[in-house]
C-alpha positions as CSV (number, residue, x, y, z in Angstrom):
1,X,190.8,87.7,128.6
2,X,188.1,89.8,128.3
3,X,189.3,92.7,126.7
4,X,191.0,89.9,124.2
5,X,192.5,92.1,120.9
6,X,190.5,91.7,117.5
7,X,192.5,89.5,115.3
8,X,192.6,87.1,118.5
9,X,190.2,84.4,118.9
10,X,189.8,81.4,121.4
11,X,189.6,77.7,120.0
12,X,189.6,75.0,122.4
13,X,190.8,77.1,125.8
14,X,193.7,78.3,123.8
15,X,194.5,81.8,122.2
16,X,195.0,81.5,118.7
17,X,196.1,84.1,116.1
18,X,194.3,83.2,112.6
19,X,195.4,85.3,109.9
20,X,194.0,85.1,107.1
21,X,196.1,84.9,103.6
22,X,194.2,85.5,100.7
23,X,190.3,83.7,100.6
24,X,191.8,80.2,100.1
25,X,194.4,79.8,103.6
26,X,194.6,80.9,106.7
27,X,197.6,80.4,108.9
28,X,197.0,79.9,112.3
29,X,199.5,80.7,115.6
30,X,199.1,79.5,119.0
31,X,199.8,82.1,121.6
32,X,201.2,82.4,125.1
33,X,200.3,86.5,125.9
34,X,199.5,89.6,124.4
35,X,202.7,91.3,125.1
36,X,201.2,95.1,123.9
37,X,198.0,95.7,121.9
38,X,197.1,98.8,120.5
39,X,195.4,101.0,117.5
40,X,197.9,103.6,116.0
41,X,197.1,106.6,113.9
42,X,197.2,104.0,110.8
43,X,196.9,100.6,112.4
44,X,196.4,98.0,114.8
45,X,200.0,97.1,116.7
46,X,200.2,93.9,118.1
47,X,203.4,92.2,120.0
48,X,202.7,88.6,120.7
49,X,204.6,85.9,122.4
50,X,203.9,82.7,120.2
51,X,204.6,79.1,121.0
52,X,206.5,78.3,117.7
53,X,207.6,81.5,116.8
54,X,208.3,83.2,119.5
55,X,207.9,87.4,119.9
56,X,206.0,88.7,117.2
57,X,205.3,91.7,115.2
58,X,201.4,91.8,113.9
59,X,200.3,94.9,111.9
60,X,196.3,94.7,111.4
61,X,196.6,91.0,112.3
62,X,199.1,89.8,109.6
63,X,202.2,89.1,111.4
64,X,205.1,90.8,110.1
65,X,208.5,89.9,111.7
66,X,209.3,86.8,114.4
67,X,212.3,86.2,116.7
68,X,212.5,82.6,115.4
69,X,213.3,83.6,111.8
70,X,213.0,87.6,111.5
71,X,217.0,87.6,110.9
72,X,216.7,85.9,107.6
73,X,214.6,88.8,105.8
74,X,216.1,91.6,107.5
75,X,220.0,90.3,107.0
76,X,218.8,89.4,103.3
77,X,217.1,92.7,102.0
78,X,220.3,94.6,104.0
79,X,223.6,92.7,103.1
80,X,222.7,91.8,99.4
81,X,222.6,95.3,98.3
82,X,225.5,96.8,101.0
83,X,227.5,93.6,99.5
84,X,227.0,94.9,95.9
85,X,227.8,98.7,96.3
86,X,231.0,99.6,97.0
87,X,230.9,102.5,98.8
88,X,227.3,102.4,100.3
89,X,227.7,105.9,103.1
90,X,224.4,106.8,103.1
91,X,222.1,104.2,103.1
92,X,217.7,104.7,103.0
93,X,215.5,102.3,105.0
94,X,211.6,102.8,103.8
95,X,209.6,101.0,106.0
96,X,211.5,98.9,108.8
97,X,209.8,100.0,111.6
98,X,210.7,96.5,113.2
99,X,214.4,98.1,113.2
100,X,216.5,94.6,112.1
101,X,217.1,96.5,108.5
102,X,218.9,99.5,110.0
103,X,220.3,96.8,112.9
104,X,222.3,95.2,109.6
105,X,223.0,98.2,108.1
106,X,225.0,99.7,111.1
107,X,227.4,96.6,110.7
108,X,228.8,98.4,107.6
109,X,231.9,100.5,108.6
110,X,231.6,102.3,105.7
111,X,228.0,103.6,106.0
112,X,228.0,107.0,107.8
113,X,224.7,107.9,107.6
114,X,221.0,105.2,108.0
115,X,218.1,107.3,107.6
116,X,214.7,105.3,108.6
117,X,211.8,106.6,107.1
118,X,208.8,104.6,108.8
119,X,205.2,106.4,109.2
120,X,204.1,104.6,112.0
121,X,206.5,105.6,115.3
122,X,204.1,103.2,117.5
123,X,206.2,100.2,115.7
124,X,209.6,101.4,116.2
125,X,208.8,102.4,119.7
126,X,206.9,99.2,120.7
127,X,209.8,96.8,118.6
128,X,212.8,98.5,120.5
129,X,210.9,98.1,123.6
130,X,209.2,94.5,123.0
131,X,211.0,92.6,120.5
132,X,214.8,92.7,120.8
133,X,215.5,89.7,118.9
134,X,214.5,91.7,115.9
135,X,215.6,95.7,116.8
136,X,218.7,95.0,119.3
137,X,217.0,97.9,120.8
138,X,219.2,99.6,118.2
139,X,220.5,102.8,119.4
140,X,223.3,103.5,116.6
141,X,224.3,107.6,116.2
142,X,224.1,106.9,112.7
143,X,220.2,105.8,112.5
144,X,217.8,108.6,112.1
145,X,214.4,108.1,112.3
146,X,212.4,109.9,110.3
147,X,208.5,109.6,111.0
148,X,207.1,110.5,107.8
149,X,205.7,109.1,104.7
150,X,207.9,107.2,102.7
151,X,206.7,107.7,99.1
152,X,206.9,112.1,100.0
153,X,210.1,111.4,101.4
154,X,211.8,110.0,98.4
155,X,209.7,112.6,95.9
156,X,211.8,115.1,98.1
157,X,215.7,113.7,97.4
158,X,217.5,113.9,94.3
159,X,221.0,112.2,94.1
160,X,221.4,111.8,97.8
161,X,221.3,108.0,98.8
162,X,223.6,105.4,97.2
163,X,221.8,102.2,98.6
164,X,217.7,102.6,99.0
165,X,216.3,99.7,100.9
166,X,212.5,99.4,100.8
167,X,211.3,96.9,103.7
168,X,207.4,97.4,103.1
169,X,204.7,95.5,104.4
170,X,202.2,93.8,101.9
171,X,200.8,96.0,99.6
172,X,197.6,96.7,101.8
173,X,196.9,99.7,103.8
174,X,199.8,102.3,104.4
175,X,202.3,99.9,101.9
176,X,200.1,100.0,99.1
177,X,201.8,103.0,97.6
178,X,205.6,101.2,97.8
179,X,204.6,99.0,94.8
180,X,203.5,101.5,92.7
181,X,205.6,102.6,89.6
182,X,205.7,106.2,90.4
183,X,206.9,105.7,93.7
184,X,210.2,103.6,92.2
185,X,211.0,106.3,90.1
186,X,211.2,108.5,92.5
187,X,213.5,106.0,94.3
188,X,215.6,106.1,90.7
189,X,215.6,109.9,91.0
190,X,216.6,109.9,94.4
191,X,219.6,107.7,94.2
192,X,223.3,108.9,93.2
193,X,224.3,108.2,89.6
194,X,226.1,104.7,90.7
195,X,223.2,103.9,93.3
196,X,221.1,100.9,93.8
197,X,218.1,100.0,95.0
198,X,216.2,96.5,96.4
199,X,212.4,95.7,97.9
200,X,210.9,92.3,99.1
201,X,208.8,91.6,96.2
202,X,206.4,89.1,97.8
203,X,206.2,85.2,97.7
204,X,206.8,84.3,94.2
205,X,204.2,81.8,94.2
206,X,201.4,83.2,95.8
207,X,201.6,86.4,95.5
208,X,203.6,85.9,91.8
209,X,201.7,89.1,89.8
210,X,202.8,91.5,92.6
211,X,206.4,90.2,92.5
212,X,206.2,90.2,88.5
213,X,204.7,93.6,88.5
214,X,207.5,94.8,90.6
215,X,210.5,93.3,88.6
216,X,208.5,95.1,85.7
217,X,208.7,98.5,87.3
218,X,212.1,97.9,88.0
219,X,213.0,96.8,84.6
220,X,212.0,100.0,83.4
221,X,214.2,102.2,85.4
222,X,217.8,100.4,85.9
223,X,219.6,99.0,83.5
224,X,220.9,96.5,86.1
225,X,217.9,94.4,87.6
226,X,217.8,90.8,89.4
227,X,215.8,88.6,91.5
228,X,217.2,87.0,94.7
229,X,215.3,84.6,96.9
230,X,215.8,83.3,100.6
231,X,213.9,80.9,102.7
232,X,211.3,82.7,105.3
233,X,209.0,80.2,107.6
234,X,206.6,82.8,108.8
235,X,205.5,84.1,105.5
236,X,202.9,82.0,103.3
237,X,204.7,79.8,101.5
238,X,208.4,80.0,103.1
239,X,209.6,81.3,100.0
240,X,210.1,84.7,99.3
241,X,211.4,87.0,97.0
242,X,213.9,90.5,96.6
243,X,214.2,92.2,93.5
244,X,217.4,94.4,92.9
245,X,217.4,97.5,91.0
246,X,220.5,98.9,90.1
247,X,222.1,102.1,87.9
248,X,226.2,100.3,87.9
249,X,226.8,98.0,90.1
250,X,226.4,94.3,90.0
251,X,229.4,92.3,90.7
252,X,230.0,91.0,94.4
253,X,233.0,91.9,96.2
254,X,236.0,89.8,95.7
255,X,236.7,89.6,99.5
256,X,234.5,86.6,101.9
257,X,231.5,88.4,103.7
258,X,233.0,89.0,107.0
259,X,229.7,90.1,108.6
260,X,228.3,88.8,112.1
261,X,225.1,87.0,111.2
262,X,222.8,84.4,111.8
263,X,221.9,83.6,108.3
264,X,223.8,85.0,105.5
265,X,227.1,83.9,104.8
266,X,229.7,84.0,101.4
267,X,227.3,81.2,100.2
268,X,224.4,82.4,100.8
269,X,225.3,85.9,98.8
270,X,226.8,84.4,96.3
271,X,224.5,81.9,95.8
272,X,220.7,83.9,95.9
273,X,220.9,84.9,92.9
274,X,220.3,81.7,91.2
275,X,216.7,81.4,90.5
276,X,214.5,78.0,89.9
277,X,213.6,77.3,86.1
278,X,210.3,79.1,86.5
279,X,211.5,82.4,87.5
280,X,214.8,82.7,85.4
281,X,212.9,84.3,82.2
282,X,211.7,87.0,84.4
């Protein structure tokens, strides 16, 4: 391959993807083919096709979303919250270019309107195109895609949303701004008085002062605030974090989750929530 992608580097005849996490780890991925490979107006878009992994999603060549294991995160950020609220019709996605947030969201009879808010249209475009296992291609009336700035976006809605789902990549680059405490209140501001709010908030172990500065954010905002975890093999660690923000709401629904899914069932949601010793005091 002579035009081979940066981020991409041969070792031994083979195509490797070696991302580096931190200064102290790098996680490596073998790889079949470059499926698409291009620079957007704010990053480098990759869509791989990995041995192990499968398709996958790489933004500046830190991969974001797989179709082993992308359903986990996308059906855990999306049914914990739309579980909780009991209404949830108009429903936020910040972020999500991959589309499998908005792709759970659409199972909710009861949501009338999605509105995805990701400033980079390269991913959505290349994730419907290239990655099915994550985006079904999604196609649902009810999404609209909004290609904008998330953080203006929310400074711009006041009591509008009732569930705002914030499915940001790591705080690097165009994401660094969805960790910030001004751009949560604005989140605050722009839900309805009984809304709720949740973001992944990093691996709890590696990257435990960005999840512990978000939950402290949070804290300060909504009365109603809570960890959940799930189990996620492509990022560092395999263990990540959501943290729950919330004005009223809290309980789950009496009724079994019904949902179609891969990964979350009535266990799983009413079982997240309990934390290992070392996170319970946070």
């Amino acid at each position: 391959m002579n035009d081979m992608p940066k981020f991409l580097q041969r070792i031994n005849q083979d195509l490797w993807l070696v991302e580096d996490e931190r200064e102290n780890m790098k996680i490596s991925y073998r790889i079949k083919d470059v499926i698409f490979s291009a620079q957007s107006e704010f990053q480098h878009v990759m869509i791989l096709d990995s041995y192990d992994f499968g398709r996958m999603l790489v933004l500046d060549g830190v991969v974001q979303t797989t179709s082993l294991d992308g359903h986990i995160y996308n059906e855990m950020i999306t049914h914990i919250p739309l579980s909780i609220h009991p209404n949830p019709e108009r429903v936020l996605i910040i972020g999500g270019g991959d589309c499998g947030a908005a792709r759970e969201a659409a199972k909710y009879d009861e949501v009338k309107h999605i509105d995805m808010v990701e400033i980079d249209e390269m991913v959505v475009k290349v994730c419907k195109e290239h990655l099915p296992a994550v985006s079904g291609n999604l196609a649902d009336p009810r999404v609209h895609f909004i290609y904008a700035d998330g953080m203006e976006h929310v400074k711009e809605m006041k009591n509008h949303y009732d569930v705002i789902i914030v499915d940001s990549s790591d705080p690097i680059g165009p994401a660094k701004q969805l960790f910030e405490y001004d751009f949560y209140r604005n989140i605050h501001d722009a839900l309805k008085e009984d809304g709720l709010m949740v973001c992944q908030s990093q691996s709890p172990l590696f990257h435990r002062e960005i999840m512990e500065q978000t939950v402290k954010h949070i804290k300060q905002l909504f009365p109603i605030h809570k960890i959940y975890t799930a189990t996620v093999p492509t990022y560092p660690g395999g263990f990540w974090s959501f943290t729950l923000g919330s004005k009223k709401h809290q309980a789950l629904p009496e009724e079994p989750f019904d949902k179609k899914t891969k990964y979350v069932n009535d266990a799983i949601l009413r079982t997240c929530f309990e934390l290992p010793e070392f996170l319970r005091t946070k």
